[in-house]
C-alpha positions as CSV (number, residue, x, y, z in Angstrom):
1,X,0.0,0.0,0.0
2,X,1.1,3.7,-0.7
3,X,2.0,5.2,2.2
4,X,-0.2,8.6,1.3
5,X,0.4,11.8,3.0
6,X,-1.3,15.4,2.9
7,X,-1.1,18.9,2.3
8,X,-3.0,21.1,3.4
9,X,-5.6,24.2,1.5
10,X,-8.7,26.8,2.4
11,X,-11.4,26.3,0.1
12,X,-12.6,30.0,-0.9
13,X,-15.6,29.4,1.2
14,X,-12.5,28.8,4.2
15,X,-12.6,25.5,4.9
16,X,-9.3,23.2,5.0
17,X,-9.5,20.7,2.2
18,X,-7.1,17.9,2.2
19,X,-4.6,17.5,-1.2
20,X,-3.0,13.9,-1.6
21,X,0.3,14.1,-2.2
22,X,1.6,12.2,-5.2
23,X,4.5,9.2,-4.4
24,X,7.3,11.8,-6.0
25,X,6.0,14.3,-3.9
26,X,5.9,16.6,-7.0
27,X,2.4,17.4,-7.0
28,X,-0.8,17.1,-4.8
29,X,-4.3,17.0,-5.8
30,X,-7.7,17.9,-4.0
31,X,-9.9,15.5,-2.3
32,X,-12.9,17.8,-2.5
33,X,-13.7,20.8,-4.0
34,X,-11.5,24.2,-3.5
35,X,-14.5,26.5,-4.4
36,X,-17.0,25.0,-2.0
37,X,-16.8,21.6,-0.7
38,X,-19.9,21.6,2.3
39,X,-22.4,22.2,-0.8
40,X,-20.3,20.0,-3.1
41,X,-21.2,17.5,-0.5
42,X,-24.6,18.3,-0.1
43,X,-25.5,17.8,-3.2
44,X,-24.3,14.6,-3.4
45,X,-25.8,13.4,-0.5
46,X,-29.1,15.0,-1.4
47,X,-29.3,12.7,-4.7
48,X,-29.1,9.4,-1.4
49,X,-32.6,8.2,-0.8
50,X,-34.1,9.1,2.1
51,X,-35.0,5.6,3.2
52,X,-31.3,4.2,3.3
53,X,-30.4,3.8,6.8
54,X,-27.1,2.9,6.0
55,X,-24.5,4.8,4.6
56,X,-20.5,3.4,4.1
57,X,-18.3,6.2,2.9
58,X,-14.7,4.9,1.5
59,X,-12.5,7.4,2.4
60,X,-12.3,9.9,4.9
61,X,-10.9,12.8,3.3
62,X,-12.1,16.6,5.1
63,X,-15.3,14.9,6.9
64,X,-17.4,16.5,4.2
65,X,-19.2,13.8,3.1
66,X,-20.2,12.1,6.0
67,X,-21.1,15.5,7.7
68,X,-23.3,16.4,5.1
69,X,-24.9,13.0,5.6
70,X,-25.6,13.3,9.4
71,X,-27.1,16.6,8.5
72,X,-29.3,15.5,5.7
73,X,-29.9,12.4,6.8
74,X,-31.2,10.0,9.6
75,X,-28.7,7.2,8.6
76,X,-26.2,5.1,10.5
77,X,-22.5,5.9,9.0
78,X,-19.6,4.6,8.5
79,X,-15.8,5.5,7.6
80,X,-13.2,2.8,6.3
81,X,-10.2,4.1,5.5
82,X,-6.6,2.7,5.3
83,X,-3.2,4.1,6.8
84,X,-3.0,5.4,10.1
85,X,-0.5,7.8,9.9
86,X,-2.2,9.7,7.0
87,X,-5.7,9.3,9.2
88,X,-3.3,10.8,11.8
89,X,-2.3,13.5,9.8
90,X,-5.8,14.6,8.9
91,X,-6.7,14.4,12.5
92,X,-4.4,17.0,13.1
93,X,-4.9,19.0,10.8
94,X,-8.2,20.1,11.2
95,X,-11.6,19.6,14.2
96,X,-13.1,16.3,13.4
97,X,-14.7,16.2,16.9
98,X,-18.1,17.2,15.7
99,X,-17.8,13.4,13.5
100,X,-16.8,12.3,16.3
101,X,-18.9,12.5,19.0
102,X,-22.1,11.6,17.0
103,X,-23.6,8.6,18.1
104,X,-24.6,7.4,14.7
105,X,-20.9,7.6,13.0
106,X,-17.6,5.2,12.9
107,X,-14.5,5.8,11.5
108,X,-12.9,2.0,10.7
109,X,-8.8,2.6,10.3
110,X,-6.6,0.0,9.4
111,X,-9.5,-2.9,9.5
112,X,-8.7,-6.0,8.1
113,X,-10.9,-7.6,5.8
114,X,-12.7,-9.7,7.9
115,X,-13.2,-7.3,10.4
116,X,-15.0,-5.1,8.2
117,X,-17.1,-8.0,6.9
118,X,-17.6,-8.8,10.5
119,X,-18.5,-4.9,11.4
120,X,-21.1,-4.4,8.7
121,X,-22.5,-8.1,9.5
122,X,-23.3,-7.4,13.2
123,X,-24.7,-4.0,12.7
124,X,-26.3,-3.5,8.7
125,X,-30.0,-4.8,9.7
126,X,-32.2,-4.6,6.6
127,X,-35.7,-4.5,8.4
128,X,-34.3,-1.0,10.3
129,X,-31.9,0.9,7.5
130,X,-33.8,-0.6,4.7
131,X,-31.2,-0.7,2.6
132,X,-27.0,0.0,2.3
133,X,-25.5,2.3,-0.4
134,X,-21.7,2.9,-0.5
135,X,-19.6,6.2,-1.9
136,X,-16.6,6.8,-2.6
137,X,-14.1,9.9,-2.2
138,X,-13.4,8.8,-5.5
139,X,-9.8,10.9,-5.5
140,X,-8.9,8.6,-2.4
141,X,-9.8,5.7,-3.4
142,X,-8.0,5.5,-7.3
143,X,-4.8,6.1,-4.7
144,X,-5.1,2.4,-2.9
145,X,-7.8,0.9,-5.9
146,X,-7.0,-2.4,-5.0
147,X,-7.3,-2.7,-1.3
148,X,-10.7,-0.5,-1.6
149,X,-12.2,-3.2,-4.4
150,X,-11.8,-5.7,-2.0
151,X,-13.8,-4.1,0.3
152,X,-16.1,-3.8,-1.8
153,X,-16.2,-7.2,-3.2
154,X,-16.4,-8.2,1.4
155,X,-19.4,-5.7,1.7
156,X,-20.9,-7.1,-1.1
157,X,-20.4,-10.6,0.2
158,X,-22.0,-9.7,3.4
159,X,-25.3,-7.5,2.0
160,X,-25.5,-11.0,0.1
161,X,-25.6,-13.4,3.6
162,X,-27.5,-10.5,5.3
163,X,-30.4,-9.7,2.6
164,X,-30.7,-14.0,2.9
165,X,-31.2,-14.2,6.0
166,X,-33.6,-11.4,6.1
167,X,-35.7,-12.7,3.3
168,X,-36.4,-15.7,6.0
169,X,-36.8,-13.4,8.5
170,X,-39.5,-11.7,6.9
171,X,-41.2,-15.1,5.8
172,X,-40.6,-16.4,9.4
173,X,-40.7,-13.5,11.5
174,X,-44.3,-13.5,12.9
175,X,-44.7,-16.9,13.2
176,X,-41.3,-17.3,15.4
177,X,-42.7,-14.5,17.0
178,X,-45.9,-15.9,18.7
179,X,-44.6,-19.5,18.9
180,X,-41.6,-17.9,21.3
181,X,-43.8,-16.3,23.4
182,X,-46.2,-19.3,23.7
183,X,-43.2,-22.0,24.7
184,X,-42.1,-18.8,27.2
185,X,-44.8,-20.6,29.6
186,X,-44.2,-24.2,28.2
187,X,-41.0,-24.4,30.0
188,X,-42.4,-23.6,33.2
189,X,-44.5,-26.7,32.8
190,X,-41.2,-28.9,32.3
191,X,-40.8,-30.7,35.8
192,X,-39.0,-33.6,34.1
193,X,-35.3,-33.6,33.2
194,X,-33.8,-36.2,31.3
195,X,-29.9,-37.3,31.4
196,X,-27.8,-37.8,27.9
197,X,-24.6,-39.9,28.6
198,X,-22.0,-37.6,29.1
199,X,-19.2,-39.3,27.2
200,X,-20.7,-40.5,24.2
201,X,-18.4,-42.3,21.9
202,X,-20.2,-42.8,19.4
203,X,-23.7,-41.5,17.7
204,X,-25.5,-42.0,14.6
205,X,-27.5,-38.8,13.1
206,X,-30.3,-39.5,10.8
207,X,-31.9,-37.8,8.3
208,X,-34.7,-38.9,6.1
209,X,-33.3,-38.9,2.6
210,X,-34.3,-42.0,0.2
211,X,-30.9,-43.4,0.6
212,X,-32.3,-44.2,4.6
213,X,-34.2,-47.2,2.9
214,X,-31.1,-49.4,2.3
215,X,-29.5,-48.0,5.1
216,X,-31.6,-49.3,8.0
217,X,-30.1,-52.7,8.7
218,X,-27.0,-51.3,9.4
219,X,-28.8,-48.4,11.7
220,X,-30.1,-51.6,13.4
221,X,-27.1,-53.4,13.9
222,X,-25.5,-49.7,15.4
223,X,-28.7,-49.3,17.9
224,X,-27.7,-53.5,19.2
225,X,-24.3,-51.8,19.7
226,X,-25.9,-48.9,21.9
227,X,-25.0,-46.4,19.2
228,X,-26.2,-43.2,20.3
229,X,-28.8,-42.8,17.9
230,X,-29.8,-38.9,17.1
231,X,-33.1,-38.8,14.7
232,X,-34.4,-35.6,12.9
233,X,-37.9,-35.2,13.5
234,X,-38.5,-36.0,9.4
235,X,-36.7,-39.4,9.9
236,X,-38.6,-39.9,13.3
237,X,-41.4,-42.2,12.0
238,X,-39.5,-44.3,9.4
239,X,-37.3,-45.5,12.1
240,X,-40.2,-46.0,14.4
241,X,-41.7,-48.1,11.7
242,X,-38.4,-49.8,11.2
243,X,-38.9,-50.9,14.8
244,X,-35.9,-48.3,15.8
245,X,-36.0,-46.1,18.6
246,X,-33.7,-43.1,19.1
247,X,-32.2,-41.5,21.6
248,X,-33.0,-38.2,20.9
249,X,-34.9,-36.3,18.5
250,X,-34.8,-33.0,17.6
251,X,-36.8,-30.1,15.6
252,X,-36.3,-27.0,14.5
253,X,-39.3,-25.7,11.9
254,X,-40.9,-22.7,13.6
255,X,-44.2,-24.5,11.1
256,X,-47.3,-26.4,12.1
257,X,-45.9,-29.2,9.9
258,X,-43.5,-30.1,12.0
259,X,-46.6,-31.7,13.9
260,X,-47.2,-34.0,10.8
261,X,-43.8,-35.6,12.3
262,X,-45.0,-37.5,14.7
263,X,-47.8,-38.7,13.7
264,X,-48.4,-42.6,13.6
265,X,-49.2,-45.7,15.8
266,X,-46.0,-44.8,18.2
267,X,-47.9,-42.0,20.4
268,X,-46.8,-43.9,23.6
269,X,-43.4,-44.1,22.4
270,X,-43.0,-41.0,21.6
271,X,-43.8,-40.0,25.1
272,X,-40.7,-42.0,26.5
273,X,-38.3,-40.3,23.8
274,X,-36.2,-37.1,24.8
275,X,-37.8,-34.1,22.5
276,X,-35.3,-31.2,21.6
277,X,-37.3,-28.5,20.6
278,X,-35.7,-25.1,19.1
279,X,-38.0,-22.2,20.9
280,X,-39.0,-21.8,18.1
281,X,-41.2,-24.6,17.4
282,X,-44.7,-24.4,17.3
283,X,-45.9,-24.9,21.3
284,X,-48.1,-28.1,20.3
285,X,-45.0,-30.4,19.7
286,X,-43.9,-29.6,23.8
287,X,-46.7,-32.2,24.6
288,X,-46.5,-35.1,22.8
289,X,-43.0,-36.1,24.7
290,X,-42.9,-36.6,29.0
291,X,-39.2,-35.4,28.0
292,X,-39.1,-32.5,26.2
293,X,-36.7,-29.2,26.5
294,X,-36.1,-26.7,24.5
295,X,-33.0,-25.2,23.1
296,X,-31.8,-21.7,22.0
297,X,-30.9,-21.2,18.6
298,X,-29.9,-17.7,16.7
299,X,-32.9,-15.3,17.7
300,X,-32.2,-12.9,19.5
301,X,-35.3,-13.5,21.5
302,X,-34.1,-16.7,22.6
303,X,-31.0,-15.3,23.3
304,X,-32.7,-12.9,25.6
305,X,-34.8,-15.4,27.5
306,X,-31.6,-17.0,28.3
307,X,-29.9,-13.8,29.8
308,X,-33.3,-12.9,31.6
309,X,-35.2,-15.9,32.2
310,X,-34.0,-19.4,32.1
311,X,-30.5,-20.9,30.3
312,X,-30.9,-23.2,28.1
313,X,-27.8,-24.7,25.5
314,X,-27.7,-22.7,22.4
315,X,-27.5,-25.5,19.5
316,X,-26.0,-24.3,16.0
317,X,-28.5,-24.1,13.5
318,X,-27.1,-21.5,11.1
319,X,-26.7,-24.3,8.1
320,X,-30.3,-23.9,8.0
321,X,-31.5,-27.3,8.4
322,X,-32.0,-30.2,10.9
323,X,-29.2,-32.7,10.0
324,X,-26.8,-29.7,10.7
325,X,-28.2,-29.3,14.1
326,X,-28.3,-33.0,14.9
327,X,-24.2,-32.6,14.2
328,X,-23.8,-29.7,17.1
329,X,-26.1,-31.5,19.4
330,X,-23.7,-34.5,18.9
331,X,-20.6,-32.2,19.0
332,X,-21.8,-31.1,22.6
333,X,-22.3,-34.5,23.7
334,X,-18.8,-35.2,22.9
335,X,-18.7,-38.3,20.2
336,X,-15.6,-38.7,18.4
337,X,-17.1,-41.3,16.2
338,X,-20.4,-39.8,14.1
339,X,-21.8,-41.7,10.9
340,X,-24.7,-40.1,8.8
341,X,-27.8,-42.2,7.3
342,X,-29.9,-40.3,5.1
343,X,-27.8,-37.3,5.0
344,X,-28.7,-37.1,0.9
345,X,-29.1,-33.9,0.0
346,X,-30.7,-34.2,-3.3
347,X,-33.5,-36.2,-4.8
348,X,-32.6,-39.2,-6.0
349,X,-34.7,-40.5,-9.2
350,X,-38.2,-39.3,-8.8
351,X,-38.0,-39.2,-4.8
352,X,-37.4,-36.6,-1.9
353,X,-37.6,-38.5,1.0
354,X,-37.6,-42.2,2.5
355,X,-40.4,-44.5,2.7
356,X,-42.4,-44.4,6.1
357,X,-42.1,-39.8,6.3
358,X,-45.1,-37.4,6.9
359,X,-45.1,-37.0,3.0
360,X,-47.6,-40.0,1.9
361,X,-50.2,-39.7,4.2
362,X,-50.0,-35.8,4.1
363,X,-51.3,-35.6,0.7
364,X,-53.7,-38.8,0.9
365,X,-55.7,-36.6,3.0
366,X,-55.8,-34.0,0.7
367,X,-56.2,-35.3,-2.6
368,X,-58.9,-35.4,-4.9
369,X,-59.7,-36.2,-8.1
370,X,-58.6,-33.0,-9.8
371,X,-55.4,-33.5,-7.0
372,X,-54.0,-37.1,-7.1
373,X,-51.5,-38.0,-4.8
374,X,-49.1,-37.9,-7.5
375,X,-49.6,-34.9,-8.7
376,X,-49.0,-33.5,-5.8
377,X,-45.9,-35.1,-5.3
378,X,-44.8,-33.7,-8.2
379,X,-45.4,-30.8,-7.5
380,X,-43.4,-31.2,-4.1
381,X,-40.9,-32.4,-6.3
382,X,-40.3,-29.9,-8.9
383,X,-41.1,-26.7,-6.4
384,X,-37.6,-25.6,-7.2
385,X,-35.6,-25.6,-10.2
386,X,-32.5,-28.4,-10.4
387,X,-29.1,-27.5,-10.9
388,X,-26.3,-28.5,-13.0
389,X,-24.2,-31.2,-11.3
390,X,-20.8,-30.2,-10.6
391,X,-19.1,-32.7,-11.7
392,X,-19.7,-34.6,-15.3
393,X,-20.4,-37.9,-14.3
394,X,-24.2,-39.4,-15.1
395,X,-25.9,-39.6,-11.8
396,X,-29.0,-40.5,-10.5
397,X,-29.2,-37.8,-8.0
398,X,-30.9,-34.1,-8.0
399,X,-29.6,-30.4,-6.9
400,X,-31.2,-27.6,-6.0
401,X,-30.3,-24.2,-4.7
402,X,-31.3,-25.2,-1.2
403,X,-30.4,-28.8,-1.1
404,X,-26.8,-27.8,-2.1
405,X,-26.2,-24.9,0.1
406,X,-27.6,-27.1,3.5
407,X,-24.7,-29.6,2.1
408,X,-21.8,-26.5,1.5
409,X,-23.1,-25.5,4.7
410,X,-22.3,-29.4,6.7
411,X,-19.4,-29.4,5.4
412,X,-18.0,-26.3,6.4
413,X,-19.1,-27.1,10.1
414,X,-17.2,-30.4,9.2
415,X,-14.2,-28.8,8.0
416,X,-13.8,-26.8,11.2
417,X,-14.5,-29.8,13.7
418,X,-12.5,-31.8,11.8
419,X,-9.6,-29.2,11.9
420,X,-9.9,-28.8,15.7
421,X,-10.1,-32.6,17.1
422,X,-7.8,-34.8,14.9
423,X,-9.3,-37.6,16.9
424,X,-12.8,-37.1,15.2
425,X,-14.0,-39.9,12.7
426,X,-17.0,-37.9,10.7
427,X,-18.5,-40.4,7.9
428,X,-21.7,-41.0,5.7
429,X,-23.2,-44.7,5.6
430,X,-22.8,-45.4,1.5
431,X,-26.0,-43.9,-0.6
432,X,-27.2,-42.6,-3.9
433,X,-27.1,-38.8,-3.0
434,X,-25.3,-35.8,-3.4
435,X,-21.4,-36.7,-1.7
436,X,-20.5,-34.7,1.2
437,X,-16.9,-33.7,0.9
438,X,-14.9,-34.2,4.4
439,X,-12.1,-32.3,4.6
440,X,-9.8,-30.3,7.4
441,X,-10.2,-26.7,7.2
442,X,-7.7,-24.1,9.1
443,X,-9.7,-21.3,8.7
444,X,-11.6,-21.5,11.8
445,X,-14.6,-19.4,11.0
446,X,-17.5,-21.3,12.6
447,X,-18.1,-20.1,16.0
448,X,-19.0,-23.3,17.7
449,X,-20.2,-23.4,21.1
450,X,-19.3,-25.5,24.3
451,X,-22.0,-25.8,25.9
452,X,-23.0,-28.6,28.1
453,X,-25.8,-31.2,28.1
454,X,-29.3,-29.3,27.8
455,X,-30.4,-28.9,30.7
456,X,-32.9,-25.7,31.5
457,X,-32.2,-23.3,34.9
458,X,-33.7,-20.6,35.8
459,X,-31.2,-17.6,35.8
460,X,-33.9,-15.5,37.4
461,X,-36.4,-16.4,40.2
462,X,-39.7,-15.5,38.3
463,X,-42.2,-17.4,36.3
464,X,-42.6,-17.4,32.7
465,X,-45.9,-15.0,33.3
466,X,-43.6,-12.5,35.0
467,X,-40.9,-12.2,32.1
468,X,-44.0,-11.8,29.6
469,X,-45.3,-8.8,31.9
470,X,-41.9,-7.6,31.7
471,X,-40.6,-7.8,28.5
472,X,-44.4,-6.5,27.3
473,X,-43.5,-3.6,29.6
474,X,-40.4,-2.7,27.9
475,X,-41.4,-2.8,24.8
476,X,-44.6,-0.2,25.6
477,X,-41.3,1.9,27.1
478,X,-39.2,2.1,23.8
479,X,-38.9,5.6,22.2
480,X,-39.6,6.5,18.7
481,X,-36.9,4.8,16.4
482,X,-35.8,5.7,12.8
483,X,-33.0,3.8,11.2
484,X,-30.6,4.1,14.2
485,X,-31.2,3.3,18.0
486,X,-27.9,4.6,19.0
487,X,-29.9,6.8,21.1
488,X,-31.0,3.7,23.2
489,X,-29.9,2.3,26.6
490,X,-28.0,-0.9,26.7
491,X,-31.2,-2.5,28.2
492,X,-33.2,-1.1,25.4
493,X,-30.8,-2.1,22.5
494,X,-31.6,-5.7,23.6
495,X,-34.9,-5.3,24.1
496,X,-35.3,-3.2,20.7
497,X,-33.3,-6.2,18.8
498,X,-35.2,-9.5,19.5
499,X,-38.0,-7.3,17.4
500,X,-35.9,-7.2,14.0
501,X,-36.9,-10.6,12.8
502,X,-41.0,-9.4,13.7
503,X,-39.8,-6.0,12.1
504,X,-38.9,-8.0,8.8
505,X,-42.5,-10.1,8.4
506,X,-44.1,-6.6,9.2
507,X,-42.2,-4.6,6.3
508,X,-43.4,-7.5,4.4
509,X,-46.6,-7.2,4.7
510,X,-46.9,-3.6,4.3
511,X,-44.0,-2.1,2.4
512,X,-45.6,1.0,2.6
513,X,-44.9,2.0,5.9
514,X,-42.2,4.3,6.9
515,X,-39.4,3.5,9.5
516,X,-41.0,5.4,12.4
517,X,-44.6,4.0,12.0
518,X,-42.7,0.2,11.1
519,X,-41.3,0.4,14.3
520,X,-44.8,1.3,16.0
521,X,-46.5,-1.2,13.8
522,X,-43.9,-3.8,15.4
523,X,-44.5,-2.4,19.1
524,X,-48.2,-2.9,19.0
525,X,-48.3,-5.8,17.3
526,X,-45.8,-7.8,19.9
527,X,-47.4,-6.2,22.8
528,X,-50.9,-7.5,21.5
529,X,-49.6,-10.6,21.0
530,X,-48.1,-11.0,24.2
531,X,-51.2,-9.9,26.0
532,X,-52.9,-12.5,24.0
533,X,-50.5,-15.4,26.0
534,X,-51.3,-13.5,29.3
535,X,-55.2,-13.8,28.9
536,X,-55.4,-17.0,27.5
């Protein structure tokens, strides 16, 4: 990198503008304008939108830019710039304090790469800034072009992850919502605990794809060996029709489908089975197991019960799908030895799942004669479009966009275990699906947790009525927010975030609305909802 440094020159309106210095020293040229630079940047940030929140300047030159945008604007800003000393230089050179000191800016020197990705990941959310828009000081930048383009490229990375995970957010948002609130007084109900061997050796996790069919003798013969068998709730009742009971099984869908599950002649069975439930889930599935807890996954809801209301284990389920959590809830538990059944990944032929799933009787029920079952199969079936293999070899297996990213996903969490404990044996029992790769990674980017055997305490002495009074209580007490709640309290920031996901479903519905009446909209709806679980 350049090592850039500055002179120094009063615009004719009097303000210090900034020259870059060229690397022979032999000339210098402006960052912003010498005639006028505050209404050079004014006019620029007058052509911004008024409902972007979110505002990364590259560069930070005389401060114009961003100053004009703090002025004109309600957004939350940021800075990145590169080379201390020069940063230092400018510092000096003229009052910055003003930048400074306002709540809603940050000046990033000398970040790398990852930190900046990790900056803009933890504080761009799409449901309050409604939307991100970068600008450069373009005679800055064309001095260190290729460190900024990366930048760029790292932002763009991010907005991508981000504006995902905000599209399920707004799909999801409500319905986590409510069903949160609702398993709020579930737990208090939980008077049994159950006890998960604490050394387990080895485990088996099961998933439901069609390659489970041919794969269940040799789930059989692990169960006789008192394999530690962990069962997604779709696999649940082809095992139990298999005359195989797990140890565990888990859930995560926030949807009333999930119900569909555990359906079957196995009721009473199902009652003796330890249930792991994200808090997620909808509150119905919390009685059909004598063992059920819940778990705490990445809303920041949950994340708040367990800092104000009861601990519970925090289970990974950022690779979007159940199999992936089955792999941290055997991580916790400690098994160095972990084979997958049904982990396909794909379609394979003209089929989704295995024999014996919720699928078949599901659409018996509803078919007709303008709806056959097998037309609505197929329709299951071919809800997504496929995609091209990636190798060239003929196979009898089927991609889509979501199918491969929940495999890219296991195997990143893969890599990384894999990486950190040489003594773990991770492999899949043979089938006809997509391959997952196994391979040691030494980038350890997965933040994987250490927490013990779930087990639910009560970090507060209060029932789950008294938290819902509460937290309905705090929410009444927020302020008026726009696109920045820098102005909030530390308690109210936390408070103020487990609404985003709501906030997303909401700005959904009604695009309409503008930032200070979304966030009232949000406010009134949770608080109605709440009160709803209080009467009932």
């Amino acid at each position: 990198m350049n090592k850039i440094r500055y002179k120094f020159e009063k615009s004719k309106t009097g303000e210090i503008v900034p020259l870059i210095v060229s690397s022979s020293g032999a000339e210098a040229q402006a960052v912003h304008s010498l005639v006028d630079p505050k209404r050079e940047a004014q006019r620029l940030i007058s052509a911004v939108t008024e409902e972007t929140g979110f505002l990364i300047f590259f560069g930070l030159g005389g401060g114009f830019y961003p100053e004009a945008a703090l002025e004109l604007t309600d957004a939350q800003i940021i800075v990145i710039d590169f080379d201390r000393k020069s940063i230092e230089e400018l510092l000096i050179s003229k009052d910055y304090s003003h930048l400074l000191k306002n709540s809603r800016f940050n000046l990033l020197v000398d970040f790398s790469y990852e930190e900046i990705k990790s900056f803009i990941t933890e504080n761009y959310k799409p449901a309050l800034h409604n939307g991100i828009k970068t600008i450069p000081l373009r005679v800055r930048v064309e001095q260190d072009k290729a460190v900024f383009e990366k930048t760029i490229d790292g932002i763009q990375e991010v907005i991508e992850i981000v504006s995902g995970d905000y599209s399920v957010q707004s799909h999801f948002g409500i319905r986590w919502f409510s069903n949160i609130i609702r398993n709020v007084k579930n737990i208090d109900k939980n008077k049994n605990q159950w006890q998960l061997p604490v050394n387990t050796e080895e485990a088996a996790i099961v998933a439901a794809g069609p390659s489970l069919d041919q794969q269940l003798p040799l789930i059989k013969k692990a169960k006789a060996q008192n394999v530690f068998i962990i069962s997604s709730d779709t696999a649940f009742g082809v095992l139990m029709q298999n005359g195989i009971k797990p140890d565990v099984i888990i859930s995560i869908d926030c949807q009333l489908i999930s119900y569909y599950h555990f359906l079957g002649d196995y009721s009473s069975q199902l009652r003796e089975i330890p249930l792991l439930l994200d808090i997620t889930s909808p509150p119905m599935l919390f009685g059909l197991s004598n063992l059920p807890l819940f778990f705490s996954s990445t809303h920041p809801l949950s994340h708040y019960i367990c800092n104000n209301f009861k601990s519970m284990t925090q289970l990974d389920t950022s690779g979007g799908n159940v199999t992936y959590t089955c792999l941290s809830f055997a991580e916790i538990l400690g098994a160095h030895n972990i084979t997958f059944y049904g982990a396909d990944f794909s379609y394979i032929g003209s089929r989704s799942y295995a024999k014996g799933t919720y699928l078949n009787p599901f659409f018996s029920k509803k078919q007709n004669r303008l709806s056959p079952i097998e037309a609505q199969m197929s329709v299951f079936l071919y809800r997504s479009s496929f995609l091209p293999l990636e190798n060239e070899k003929k196979e009898n297996y089927f991609e889509t966009y979501q199918l491969r990213f929940y495999r890219k996903k296991l195997e990143e969490k893969i890599a990384v275990m894999t990486a950190k404990n040489n003594n773990l044996n991770i492999k899949f029992a043979e089938g006809k699906g997509a391959p997952v790769s196994i391979y040691k990674s030494f980038n350890n980017k997965l933040n994987n947790n250490q927490n013990t055997i779930p087990n639910i305490q009560n970090t507060k002495n209060i029932t789950g009525m008294d938290f819902l009074e509460q937290y309905r209580n705090d929410i009444r007490n927020l302020p008026v927010i726009s696109f920045s709640c820098a102005s909030l309290n530390e308690k109210q920031k936390n408070i103020f975030t487990t609404l985003l996901p709501l906030a997303a479903a909401v700005k959904k519905r009604n695009t309409n609305l503008k930032q200070n009446e979304l966030m009232e909209e949000v406010k009134n709806l949770s608080v109605s909802k709440i009160e709803k679980v209080l009467n009932s």
